[in-house]
Each structure stands twice: as C-alpha cells, then as structure tokens.
LUMMIDO-849287 format. One line per 4 residues: number of its first residue (from 1); their letters; for each residue x, y, z negated of C-alpha. Coordinates in steps of 0.25 Angstrom, whole numbers. Layout:
NUM	a	X:Y:Z  ... .
//
This chain:
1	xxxx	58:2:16  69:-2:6  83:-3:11  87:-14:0 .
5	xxxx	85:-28:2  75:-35:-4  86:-42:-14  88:-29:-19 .
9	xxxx	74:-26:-21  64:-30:-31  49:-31:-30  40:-23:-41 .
13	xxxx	26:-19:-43  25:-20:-28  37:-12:-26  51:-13:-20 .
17	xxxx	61:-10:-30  76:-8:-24  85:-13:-34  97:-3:-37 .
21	xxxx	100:5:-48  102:19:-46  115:20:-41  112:11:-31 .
25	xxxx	100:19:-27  106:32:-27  118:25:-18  110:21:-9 .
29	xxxx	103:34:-8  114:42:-6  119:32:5  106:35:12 .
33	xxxx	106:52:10  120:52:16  119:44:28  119:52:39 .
37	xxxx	117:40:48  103:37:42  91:37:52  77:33:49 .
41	xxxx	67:39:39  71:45:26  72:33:16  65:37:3 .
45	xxxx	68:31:-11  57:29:-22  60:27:-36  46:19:-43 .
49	xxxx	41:18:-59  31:13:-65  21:23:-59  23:21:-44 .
53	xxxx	23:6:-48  10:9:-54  4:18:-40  12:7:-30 .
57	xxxx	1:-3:-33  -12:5:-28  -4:16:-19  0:10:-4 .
61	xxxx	4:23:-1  15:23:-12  20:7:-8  22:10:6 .
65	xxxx	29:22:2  39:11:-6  39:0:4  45:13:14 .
69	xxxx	56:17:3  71:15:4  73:14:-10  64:10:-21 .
73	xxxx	70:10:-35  61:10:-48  61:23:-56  53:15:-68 .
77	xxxx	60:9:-78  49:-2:-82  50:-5:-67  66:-9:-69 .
81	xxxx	60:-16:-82  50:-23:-76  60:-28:-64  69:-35:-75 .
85	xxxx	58:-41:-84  54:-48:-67  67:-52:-66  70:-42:-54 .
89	xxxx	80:-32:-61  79:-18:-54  93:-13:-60  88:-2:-66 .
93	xxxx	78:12:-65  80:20:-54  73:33:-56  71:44:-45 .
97	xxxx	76:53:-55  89:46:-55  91:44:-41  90:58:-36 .
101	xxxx	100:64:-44  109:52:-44  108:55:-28  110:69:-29 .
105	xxxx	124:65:-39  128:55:-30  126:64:-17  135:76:-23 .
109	xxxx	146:67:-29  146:61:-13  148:74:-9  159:78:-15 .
113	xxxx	165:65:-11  165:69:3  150:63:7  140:75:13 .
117	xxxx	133:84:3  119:77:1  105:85:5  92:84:-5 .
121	xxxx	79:89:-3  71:91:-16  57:87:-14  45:90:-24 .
125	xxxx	44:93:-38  39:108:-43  40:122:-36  55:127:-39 .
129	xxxx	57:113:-44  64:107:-33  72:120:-30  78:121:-45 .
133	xxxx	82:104:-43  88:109:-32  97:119:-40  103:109:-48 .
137	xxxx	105:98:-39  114:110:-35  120:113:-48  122:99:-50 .
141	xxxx	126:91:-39  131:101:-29  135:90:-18  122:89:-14 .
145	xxxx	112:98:-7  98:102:-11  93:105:3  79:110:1 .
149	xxxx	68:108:-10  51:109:-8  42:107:-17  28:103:-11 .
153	xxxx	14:110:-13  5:101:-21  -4:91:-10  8:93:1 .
157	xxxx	8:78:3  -6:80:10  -2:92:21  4:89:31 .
161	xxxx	11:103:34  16:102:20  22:90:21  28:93:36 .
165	xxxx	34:106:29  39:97:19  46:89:29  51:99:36 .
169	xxxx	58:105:24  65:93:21  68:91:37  75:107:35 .
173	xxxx	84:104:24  88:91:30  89:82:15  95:70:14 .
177	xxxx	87:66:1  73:72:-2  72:71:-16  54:70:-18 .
181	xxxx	50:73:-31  34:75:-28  28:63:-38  25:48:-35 .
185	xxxx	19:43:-27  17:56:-19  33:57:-17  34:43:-12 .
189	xxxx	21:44:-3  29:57:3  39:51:7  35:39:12 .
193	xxxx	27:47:22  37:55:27  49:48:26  51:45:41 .
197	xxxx	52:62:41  59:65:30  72:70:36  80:66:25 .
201	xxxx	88:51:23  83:48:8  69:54:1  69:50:-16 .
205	xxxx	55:50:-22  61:55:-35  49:62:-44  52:73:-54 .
209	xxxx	66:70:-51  68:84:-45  62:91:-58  73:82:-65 .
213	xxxx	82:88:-55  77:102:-58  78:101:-74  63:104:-73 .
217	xxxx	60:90:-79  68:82:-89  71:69:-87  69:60:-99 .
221	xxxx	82:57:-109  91:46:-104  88:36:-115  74:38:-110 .
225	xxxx	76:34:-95  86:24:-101  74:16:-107  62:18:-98 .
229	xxxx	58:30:-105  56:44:-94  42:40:-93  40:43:-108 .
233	xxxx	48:56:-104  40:61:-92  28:57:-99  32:66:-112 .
237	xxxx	35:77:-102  23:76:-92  12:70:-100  0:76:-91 .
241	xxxx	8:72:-78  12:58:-83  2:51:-94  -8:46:-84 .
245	xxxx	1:40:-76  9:34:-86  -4:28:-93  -8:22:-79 .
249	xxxx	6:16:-78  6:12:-91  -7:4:-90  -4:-2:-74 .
253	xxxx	11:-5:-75  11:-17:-84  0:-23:-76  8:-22:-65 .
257	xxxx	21:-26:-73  13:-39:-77  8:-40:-61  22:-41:-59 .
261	xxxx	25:-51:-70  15:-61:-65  20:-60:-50  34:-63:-56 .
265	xx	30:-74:-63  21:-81:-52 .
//
C-alpha cells in the first residue's frame, strides 16, 4: 500500500495515482534504498500507461498487485492528460524509464557527498543484456554498485525452484533496489508475490528500461517524450511486438477515458 495520503493521491481508471513529479518520486526512492533502519517487506514502485490501464480493468491479479505498491506514478502521458482534462492535475509523466536512471544519478551524487554507495540488482531483460547495463552504470555513475544481474529462462514465473533461485540470488548480493525489467503485467505480478521475500528495501517495475540502460534499445528523441509521442517510437521500432496491443488500447482506452468522464460529471 501507498505510503502518500490520500490528498496526495488521485483516483483513475480504478487506479491509485501518487501525485509527484519525478523528483519527488526519485527522492522519496532513494530515502527508502538508504534507510538502513527500514524493516518490513520490500516496497515496490510501479509506473502505469495507457496499456496497464487497459489490462487493470479484467486482471485482479494486476489490481492487487497495485493496491500492495508503495508508489504508483503513471508512465502514460494520456493518463497525465486525461487527469487535467478531470480536473485532478497529476504534475507531470513519470516514466520507469525516468526513475531508474534518475535514482542511479541521484544515488552516486549522494555518495560522494558522503551517504553510503547504493547497491542495484538488474533484473530481466535479454541474455548479456543486463550484464552490459551493468557496465555502464559502471562507467557512468561510479558511486553506485551493480551488485548482481540475471536474466530469467522463458516460463520461470511458473517453477518454483526457478524462482526460489531467483530469490536467492538477489538474497546473495544483498541489493538495495532491484531494478525488474521482465514486461507488464508479468513484472508487477512478480513482485507482488514475493515482495515479503525480496531481501532488498525498494523493487522498480521499470520495463525495457534496462535495454535503455544497456544502449541496446533507443529511447525516442526528446521532443518526442516531450509531446506524448515514445509510443509512436516503440511502435516504429517493435512493430510485431507492439501493433496489437496498441490497436486494443486504441480501441478500449477512450471508452474507458469517457467511463471516467461521466463518473466526473455525475
């Protein structure tokens, strides 16, 4: 469950949105992964668009896996649009993509202020993938410590040994953030299952954001990200991944943007 109040919270599509812009959410973040006097299970953060909008209305595994998140911040940039056209004003678009490098940034820069060096776990993406990210997190932010990667055979989420190993990889390097790049909802499903044994304080449901991290995807140009525009990107570079997805969400999400419409207005 979200540590914010519910003033600092809005209500869409079903979903509980923190409302913080992304230094505010990687702030808060890093105050967790640095707190040596934390207890409990591993707070996880989970960064929805318009396509977990779309699979949060049919999928109870995926809302209970956002009622149990410490941070909710939308990734979507038609969700931030649709908040202000309701009145609720989400401050802006927070995108995994965003936050897990922004930490990384933040954390080194702490460091050499004094604050211990922060530990990351990189979680998911390709074979070689996650070890190559690792690299130049190295390279480029050298006050924090990639700790341990492992990419995960395809169907792991259904064996059990596989995922005690994964477990107890993460439980050997002793992370404080986990970053899990293994694709929606199947990150977020994850996590939410074992986030009372993940031995780490913070776990980010990030997406591709370790292939960013790697240089083995391209994010889209800033002017692009500036005016709502990655999906077009993503979908230019991964046509057979992405077009039926985006089609569904193209026909479903102004349904539910007018669901959410008439709600307001009663």
């Amino acid at each position: 469950m979200s540590d914010a109040s519910p003033t600092d919270q809005v209500q869409l599509f079903g979903m509980t949105i923190d409302r913080l812009n992304l230094q505010q959410a990687t702030d808060r973040v890093l105050g967790w992964a640095l707190d040596d006097a934390a207890t409990g299970p591993c707070r996880y953060v989970v960064t929805p668009n318009v396509d977990h909008a779309v699979m949060f209305q049919h999928d109870g595994r995926l809302r209970n896996a956002y009622r149990n998140a410490a941070m909710v911040v939308a990734d979507g940039a038609p969700l931030v649009a649709v908040s202000r056209l309701l009145g609720k004003r989400l401050p802006e678009r927070v995108a995994g993509s965003d936050l897990a490098p922004g930490l990384i940034a933040a954390a080194s820069a702490a460091s050499l202020s004094g604050e211990r060096r922060m530990r990351v776990f990189l979680l998911g993406a390709g074979p070689g993938v996650a070890d190559r990210a690792a690299f130049r997190i190295g390279q480029q932010w050298p006050g924090v410590d990639t700790v341990g990667t492992y990419c995960p055979p395809l169907g792991f989420e259904k064996d059990d040994a596989e995922n005690e190993r994964i477990l107890q990889r993460i439980a050997d390097a002793a992370p404080d953030v986990v970053l899990i790049g293994l694709g929606a909802p199947k990150q977020e499903l994850w996590v939410a299952r074992f986030h009372d044994r993940i031995p780490a304080r913070v776990a980010l449901c990030v997406g591709a954001t370790i292939d960013f991290l790697a240089g083995e995807k391209k994010r889209s140009p800033a002017w692009m990200q500036r005016n709502g525009l990655e999906w077009l990107h993503r979908l230019a570079s991964e046509p057979r991944r992405l077009a039926a997805r985006y089609a569904r969400d193209a026909w479903v999400f102004p349904q539910l943007v007018w669901g959410e419409f008439r709600r307001s207005a009663g």
